[in-house]
N, C-alpha and C positions, 0 to 999 in steps of 0.2 A: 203592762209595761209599755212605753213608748219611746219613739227617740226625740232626737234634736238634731240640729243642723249644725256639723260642728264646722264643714269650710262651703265655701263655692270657690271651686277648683277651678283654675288657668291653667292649658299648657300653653308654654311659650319658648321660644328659642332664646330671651332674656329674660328672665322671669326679672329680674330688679326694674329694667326698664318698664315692662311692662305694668308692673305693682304702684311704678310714680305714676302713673296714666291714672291708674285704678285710684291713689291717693288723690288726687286733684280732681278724680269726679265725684267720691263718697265724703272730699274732704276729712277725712283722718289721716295721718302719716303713716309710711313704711315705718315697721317695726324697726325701733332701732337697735338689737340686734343683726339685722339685715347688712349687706352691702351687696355692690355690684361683683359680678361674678358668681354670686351665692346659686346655688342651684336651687334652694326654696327657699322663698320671702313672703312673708306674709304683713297684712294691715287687719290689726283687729280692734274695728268698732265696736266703743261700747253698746252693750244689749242687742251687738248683731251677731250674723255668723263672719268666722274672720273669711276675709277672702287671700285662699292659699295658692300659691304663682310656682308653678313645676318648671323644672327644664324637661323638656323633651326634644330630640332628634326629626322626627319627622314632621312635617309641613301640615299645615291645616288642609282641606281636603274636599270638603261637602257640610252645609251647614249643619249648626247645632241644632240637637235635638232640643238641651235644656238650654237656657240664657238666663241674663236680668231683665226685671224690667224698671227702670227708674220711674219717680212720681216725682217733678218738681217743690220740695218746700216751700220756695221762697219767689219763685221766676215764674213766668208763662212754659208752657211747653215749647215755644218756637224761642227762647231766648236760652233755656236749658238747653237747647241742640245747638244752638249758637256758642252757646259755652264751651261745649264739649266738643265742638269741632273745631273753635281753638285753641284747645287742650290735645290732639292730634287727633280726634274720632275724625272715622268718612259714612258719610251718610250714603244707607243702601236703599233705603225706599221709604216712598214718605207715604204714610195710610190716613192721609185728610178726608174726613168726610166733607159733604158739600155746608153740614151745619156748623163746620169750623173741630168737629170733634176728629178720634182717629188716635191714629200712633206712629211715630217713626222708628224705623229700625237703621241702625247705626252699625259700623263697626269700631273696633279696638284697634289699637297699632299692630295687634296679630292675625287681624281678619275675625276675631270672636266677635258674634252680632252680641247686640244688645237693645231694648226698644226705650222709648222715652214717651211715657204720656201724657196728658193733658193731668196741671194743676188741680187741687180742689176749687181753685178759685175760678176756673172754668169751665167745670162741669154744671149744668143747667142740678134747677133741684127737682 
């Protein structure tokens, strides 16, 4: 027997708010059952796992253990973090290597990191 992935869990002090963030970077919408104020809101992408947004009381703390890590589709990797940080992410550290390669880690409007990597179209073969 095995399992699946059925969320990747957020806590958040607005879980709605937080979930538009999360809509605007995976591009699927907030469930529309959801609304603000809701203490769990979820966006469930087709053939992914939904990503599920808690309310919790206490404050983020020390970093994650687990994250995401996004792969550009459609963009560079430097134009995906551009995106996303005009979508409200702050970028915490950029891991460029000198050959252009590397990963940036980001965070979320809640302080949750997340990293962003180099497209297929940019990886050497």
């Amino acid at each position: 027997m095995t399992a699946f992935i059925r969320n990747v869990s957020f806590d958040a002090a607005d879980p709605y708010v937080l979930a538009v963030f999360w809509s605007e970077v995976v591009g699927h919408p907030v469930h529309p059952d959801c609304a603000p104020g809701d203490h769990e809101v979820v966006i469930e992408p087709p053939g992914g796992p939904r990503l599920y947004f808690q309310a919790v009381l206490e404050s983020k703390s020390v970093k994650n253990r687990v994250h995401v890590c996004l792969q550009p589709a459609d963009l560079s990797r430097d134009a995906e973090i551009d995106r996303l940080l005009a979508a409200g992410a702050t970028l915490f550290a950029d891991h460029r290597t000198p050959d252009g390669a590397g990963w940036a880690v980001l965070q979320d409007p809640a302080g949750n990191e997340f990293c962003v990597t180099r497209a297929d179209s940019e990886r050497h073969p």
